[in-house]
C-alpha positions in Angstrom: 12.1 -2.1 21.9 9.0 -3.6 23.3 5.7 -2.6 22.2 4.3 -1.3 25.3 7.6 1.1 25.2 6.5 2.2 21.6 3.3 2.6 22.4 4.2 5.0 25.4 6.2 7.2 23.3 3.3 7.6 20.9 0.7 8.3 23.5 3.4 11.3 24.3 3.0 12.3 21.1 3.5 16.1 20.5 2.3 15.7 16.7 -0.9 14.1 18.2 0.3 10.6 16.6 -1.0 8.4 19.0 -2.4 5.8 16.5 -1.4 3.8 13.3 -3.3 4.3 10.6 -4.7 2.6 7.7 -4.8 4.6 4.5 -8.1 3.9 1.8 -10.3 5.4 -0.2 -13.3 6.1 1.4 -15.8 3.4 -1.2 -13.4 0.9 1.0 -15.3 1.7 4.1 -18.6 -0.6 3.5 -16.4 -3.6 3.3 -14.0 -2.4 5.8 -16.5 -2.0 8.4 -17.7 -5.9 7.4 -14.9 -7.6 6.8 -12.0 -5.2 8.5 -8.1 -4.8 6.9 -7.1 -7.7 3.8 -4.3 -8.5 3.1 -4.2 -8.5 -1.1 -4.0 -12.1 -1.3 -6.9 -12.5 2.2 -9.0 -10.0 -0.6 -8.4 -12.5 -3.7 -9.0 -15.9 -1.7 -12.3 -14.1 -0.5 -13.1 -13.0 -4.4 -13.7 -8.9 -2.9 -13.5 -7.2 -6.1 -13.2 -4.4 -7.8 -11.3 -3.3 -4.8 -10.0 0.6 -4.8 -6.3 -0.1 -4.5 -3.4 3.2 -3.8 -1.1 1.2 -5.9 -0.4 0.8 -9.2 0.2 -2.2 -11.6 3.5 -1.9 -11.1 3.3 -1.7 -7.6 1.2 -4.6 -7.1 3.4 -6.7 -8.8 5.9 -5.1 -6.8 4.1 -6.6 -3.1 4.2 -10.2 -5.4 8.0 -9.9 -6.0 8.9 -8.7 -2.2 6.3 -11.2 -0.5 4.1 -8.8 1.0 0.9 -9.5 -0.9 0.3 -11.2 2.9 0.0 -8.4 4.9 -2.2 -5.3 5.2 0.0 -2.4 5.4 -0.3 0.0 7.9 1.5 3.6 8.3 3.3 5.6 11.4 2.2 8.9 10.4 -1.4 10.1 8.6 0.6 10.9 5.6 2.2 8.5 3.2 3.5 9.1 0.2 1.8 6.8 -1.7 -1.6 8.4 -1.0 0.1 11.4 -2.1 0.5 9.3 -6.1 -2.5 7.6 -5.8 -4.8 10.6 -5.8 -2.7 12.3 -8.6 -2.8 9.5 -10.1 -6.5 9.6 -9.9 -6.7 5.3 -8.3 -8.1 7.4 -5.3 -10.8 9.4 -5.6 -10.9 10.3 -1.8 -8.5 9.3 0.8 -8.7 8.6 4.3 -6.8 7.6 7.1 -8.6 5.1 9.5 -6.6 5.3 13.0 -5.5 1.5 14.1 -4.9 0.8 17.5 -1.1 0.2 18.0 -1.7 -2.6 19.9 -2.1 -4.4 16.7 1.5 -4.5 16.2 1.4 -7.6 19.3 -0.2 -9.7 16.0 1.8 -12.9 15.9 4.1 -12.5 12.8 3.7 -8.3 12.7 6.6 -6.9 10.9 8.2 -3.0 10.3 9.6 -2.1 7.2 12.0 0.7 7.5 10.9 2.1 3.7 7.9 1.1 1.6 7.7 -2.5 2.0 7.4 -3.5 -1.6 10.5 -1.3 -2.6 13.4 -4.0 -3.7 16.1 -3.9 -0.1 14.0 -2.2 2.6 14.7 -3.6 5.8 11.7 -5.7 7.3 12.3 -6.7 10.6 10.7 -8.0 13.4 8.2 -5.8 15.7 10.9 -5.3 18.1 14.0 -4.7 16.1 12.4 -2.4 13.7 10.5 -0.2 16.5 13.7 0.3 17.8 15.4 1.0 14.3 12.7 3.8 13.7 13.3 7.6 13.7 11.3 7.9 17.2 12.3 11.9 17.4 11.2 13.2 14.2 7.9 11.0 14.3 6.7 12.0 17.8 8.1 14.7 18.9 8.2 18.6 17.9 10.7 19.4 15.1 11.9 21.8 13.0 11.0 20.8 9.7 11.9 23.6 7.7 16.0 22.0 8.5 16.6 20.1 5.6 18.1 17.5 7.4 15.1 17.5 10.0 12.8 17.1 7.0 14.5 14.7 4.6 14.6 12.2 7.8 10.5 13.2 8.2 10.6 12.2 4.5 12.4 8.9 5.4 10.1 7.9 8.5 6.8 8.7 6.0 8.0 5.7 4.1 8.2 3.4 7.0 5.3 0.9 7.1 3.7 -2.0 9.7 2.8 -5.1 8.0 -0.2 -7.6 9.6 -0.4 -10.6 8.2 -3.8 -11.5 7.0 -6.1 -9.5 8.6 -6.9 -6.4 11.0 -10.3 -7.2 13.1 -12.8 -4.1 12.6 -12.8 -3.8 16.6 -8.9 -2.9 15.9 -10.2 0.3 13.7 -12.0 3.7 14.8 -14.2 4.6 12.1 
């Protein structure tokens, strides 16, 4: 699927979905609005610390072992379920999603992981083959999620993720 393709069934959006998003806590934002998206290894080469992370230890490691440490990850959907840990968890103290424009995914070396994309076996494909792989219906379009199947596959596109290498530019984010 081509990204212009994607990016027309997300402006049809029913769920008003019509961005990517970028999820933080909101003390991020100063050096977000400087600097823009880092990838965790773009953050330690640039010495930004302490840095208000959703993961924990274990799922830092985690983006080490599954070499994704190079990417700022991105979500489909304002709602990801490691937001959801984070803020039990008490790593974020506020949370908020920061739309991207999905024109991002035409980055050279943009990948989609069909799960969370430090989780040992997720699929992480290339732009094209994993926009077409994705659970288009569910994401964009009206559903009944009180159907259990309906919702566990809501469950399952939550997880899905868009990985940048590097960097996303500030002029890619609406504040």
């Amino acid at each position: 699927m081509t990204i212009e393709i994607f990016i027309q069934i997300m402006k049809k959006s029913t769920q008003g979905n019509q961005s990517l998003f970028h999820c933080t806590d909101t003390r991020n934002l100063p050096s977000i609005r400087q600097r823009g998206l880092l990838s965790a290894n773009q953050r330690d080469t640039l010495g930004i610390s302490p840095v208000t992370t959703g993961g924990n230890e274990l799922s830092q490691d985690a983006d080490g072992w599954n070499n994704v440490r190079d990417y700022v990850h991105l979500c489909f959907l304002r709602d990801h379920p490691v937001e959801y840990l984070a803020r039990r968890d008490g790593r974020i103290d506020q949370a908020v999603y920061l739309p991207v424009n999905p024109h991002v995914l035409s980055v050279p070396g943009a990948k989609v992981s069909l799960g969370v994309a430090n989780m040992t076996g997720v699929e992480i494909l290339p732009v094209a083959e994993g926009l077409a792989k994705l659970d288009h219906e569910v994401m964009y379009t009206r559903t009944d999620w009180r159907n259990r199947e309906i919702h566990d596959r809501l469950q399952a596109a939550r997880k899905c993720e868009i990985l940048i290498p590097n960097h996303v530019p500030v002029e890619m984010i609406t504040f």
